[in-house]
C-alpha positions in Angstrom: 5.2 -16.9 -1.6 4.2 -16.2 1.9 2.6 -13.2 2.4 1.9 -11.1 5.9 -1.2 -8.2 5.3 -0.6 -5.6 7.8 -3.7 -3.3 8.4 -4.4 -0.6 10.9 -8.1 -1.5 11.0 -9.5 1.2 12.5 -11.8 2.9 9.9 -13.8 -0.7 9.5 -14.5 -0.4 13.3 -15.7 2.9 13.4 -17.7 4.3 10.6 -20.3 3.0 8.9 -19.6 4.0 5.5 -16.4 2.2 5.5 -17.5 -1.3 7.4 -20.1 -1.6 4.4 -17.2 -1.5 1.9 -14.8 -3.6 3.7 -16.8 -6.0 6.4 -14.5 -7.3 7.2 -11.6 -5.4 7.6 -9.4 -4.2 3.9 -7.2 -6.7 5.1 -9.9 -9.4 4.6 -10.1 -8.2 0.8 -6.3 -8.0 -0.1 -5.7 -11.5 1.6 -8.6 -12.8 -0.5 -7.6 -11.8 -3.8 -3.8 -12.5 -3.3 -4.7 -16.2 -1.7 -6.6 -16.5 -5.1 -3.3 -15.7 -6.8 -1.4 -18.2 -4.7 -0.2 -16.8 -2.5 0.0 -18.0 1.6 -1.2 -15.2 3.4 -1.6 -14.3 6.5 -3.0 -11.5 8.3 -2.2 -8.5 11.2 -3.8 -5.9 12.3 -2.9 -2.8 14.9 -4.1 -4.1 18.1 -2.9 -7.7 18.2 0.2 -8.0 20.2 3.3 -6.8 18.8 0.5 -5.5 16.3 0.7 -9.0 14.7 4.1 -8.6 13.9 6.4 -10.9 15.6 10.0 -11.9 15.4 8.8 -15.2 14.3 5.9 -13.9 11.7 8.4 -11.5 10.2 10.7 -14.6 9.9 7.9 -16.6 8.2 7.0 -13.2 5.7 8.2 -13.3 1.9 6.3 -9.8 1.4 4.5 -7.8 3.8 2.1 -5.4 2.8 0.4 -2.6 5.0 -2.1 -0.2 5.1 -2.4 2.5 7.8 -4.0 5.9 8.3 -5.1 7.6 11.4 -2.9 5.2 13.8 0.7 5.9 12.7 1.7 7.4 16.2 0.4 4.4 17.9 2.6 2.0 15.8 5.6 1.0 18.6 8.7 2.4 17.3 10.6 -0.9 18.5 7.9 -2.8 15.8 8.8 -0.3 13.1 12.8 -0.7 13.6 11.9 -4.6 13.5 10.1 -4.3 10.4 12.6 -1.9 8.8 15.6 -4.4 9.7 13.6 -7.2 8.2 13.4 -5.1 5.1 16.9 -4.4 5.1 17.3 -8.2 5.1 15.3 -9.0 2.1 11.7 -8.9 3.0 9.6 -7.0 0.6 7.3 -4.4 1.5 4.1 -2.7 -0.6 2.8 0.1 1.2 -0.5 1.0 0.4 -2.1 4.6 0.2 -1.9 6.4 3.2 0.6 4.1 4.4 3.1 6.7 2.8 2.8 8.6 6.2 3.6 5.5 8.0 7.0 5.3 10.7 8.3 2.7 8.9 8.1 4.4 4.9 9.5 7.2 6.6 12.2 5.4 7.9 12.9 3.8 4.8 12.9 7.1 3.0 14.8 9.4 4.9 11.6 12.3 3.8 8.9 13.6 5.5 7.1 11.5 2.3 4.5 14.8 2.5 2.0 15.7 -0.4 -0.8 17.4 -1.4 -4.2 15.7 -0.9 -8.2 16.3 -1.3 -11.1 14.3 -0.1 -13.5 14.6 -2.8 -15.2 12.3 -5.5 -12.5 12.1 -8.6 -12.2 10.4 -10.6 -8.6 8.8 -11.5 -6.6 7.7 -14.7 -3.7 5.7 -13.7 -1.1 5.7 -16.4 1.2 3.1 -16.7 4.4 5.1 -17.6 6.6 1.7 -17.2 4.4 -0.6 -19.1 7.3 -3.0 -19.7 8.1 -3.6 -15.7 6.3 -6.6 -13.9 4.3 -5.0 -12.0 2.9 -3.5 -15.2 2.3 -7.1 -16.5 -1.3 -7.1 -17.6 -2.4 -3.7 -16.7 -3.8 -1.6 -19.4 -2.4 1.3 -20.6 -4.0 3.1 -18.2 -7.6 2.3 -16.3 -10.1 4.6 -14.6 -10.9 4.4 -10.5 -14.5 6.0 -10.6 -13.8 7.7 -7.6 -10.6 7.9 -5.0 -9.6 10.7 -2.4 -6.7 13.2 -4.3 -3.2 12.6 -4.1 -0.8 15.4 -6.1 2.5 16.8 -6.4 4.8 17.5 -4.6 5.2 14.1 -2.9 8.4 14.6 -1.1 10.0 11.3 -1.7 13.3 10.4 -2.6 13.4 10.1 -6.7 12.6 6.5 -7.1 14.3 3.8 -9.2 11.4 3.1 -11.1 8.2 4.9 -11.6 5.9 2.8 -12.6 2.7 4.9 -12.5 1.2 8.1 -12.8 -2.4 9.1 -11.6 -4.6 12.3 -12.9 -7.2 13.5 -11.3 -10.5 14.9 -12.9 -9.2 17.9 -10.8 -5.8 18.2 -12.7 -3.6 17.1 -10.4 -0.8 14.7 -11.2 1.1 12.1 -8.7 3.8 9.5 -8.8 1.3 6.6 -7.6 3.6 3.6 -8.2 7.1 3.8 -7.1 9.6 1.2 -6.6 12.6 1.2 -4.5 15.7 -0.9 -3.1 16.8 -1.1 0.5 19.4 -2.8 1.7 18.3 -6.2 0.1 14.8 -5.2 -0.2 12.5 -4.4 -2.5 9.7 -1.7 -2.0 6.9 -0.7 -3.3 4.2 2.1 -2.8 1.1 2.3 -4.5 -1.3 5.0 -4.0 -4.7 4.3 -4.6 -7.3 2.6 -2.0 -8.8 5.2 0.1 -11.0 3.7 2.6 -14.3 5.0 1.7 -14.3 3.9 -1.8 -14.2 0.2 -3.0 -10.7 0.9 -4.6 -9.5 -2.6 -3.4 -12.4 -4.9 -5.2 -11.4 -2.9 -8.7 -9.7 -6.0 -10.5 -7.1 -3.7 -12.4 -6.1 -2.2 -8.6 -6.0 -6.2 -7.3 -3.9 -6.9 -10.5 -1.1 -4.0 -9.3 -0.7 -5.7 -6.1 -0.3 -9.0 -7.1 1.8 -7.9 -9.6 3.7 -5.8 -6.8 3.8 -8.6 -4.2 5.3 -11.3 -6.7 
């Protein structure tokens, strides 16, 4: 399965906080854990040309995943239609956290894919509410992330074809987290937790999810 991990990388370069979590680069960590899975990965970041994502990488991409946050604008729009068509085509796509408010997840949504959100130190239950879906496979129940930034309701997405899971917050908020959808003749599917100042992405039930998600 060949895999292309997309990441802004632009938190790891500029504070501190985040570069001691994620050395180098959160695209470093999800590459690890899915090349331990079997996957062949490769990697692109924001500032490469093309931002990494060529006509012929997108050709040689199975599944792309990508992570973004405070770049989105400076994503090329002629890159996100590329990536869009490609999706279109069959590639799939797991978008990761913030990456909700990407161009391209927009695109693919039709929504301003708006929601509720607090920085803050809770801690999350994430339910698996589809346990008998594959990307389910292996997860508990649910599992606790000791500390993540708040997402809640309303996330303005279209309703999806599957939910697969449901976080709570110590604060009482709820969210979709896991949502899968079909475009075209892709597959798609966002995931919620990971923000960048906690070590969301070395949790092995979170790594799990996104194998789970790429396969």
């Amino acid at each position: 399965l060949r895999v292309t991990v997309w990441n802004e990388n632009r938190h790891e370069q500029l504070h501190d906080g985040v570069k001691a979590i994620y050395p180098n680069g959160i695209h470093q960590v999800l590459a690890g854990f899915l090349t331990k899975a079997g996957c062949q990965v490769h990697t692109a970041t924001l500032d490469e040309p093309e931002h990494g994502l060529s006509e012929k990488v997108l050709e040689g991409t199975d599944v792309l995943t990508w992570w973004g946050h405070m770049a989105h604008d400076e994503v090329k729009d002629e890159i996100v239609e590329r990536v869009r068509q490609r999706v279109l085509q069959g590639m799939g796509l797991v978008v990761l956290h913030s990456g909700h408010h990407s161009k391209l997840f927009k695109r693919l949504m039709g929504t301003t894919c708006s929601l509720r959100w607090r920085e803050g130190t809770d801690h999350v239950r994430v339910w698996a509410v589809s346990p008998g879906h594959p990307i389910a496979d292996g997860v508990p129940a649910f599992f606790v992330i000791p500390r993540d930034e708040m997402y809640g309701e309303y996330f303005d997405i279209p309703a999806p074809d599957t939910i697969i899971f449901i976080n709570w917050y110590s604060g009482g908020e709820v969210f979709r987290s896991g949502c899968c959808y079909h475009r075209g003749r892709g597959k798609i599917f966002y995931f919620s937790p990971g923000h960048e100042t906690f070590p969301v992405y070395h949790q092995p039930e979170i790594q799990k999810v996104i194998i789970n998600g790429v396969r």
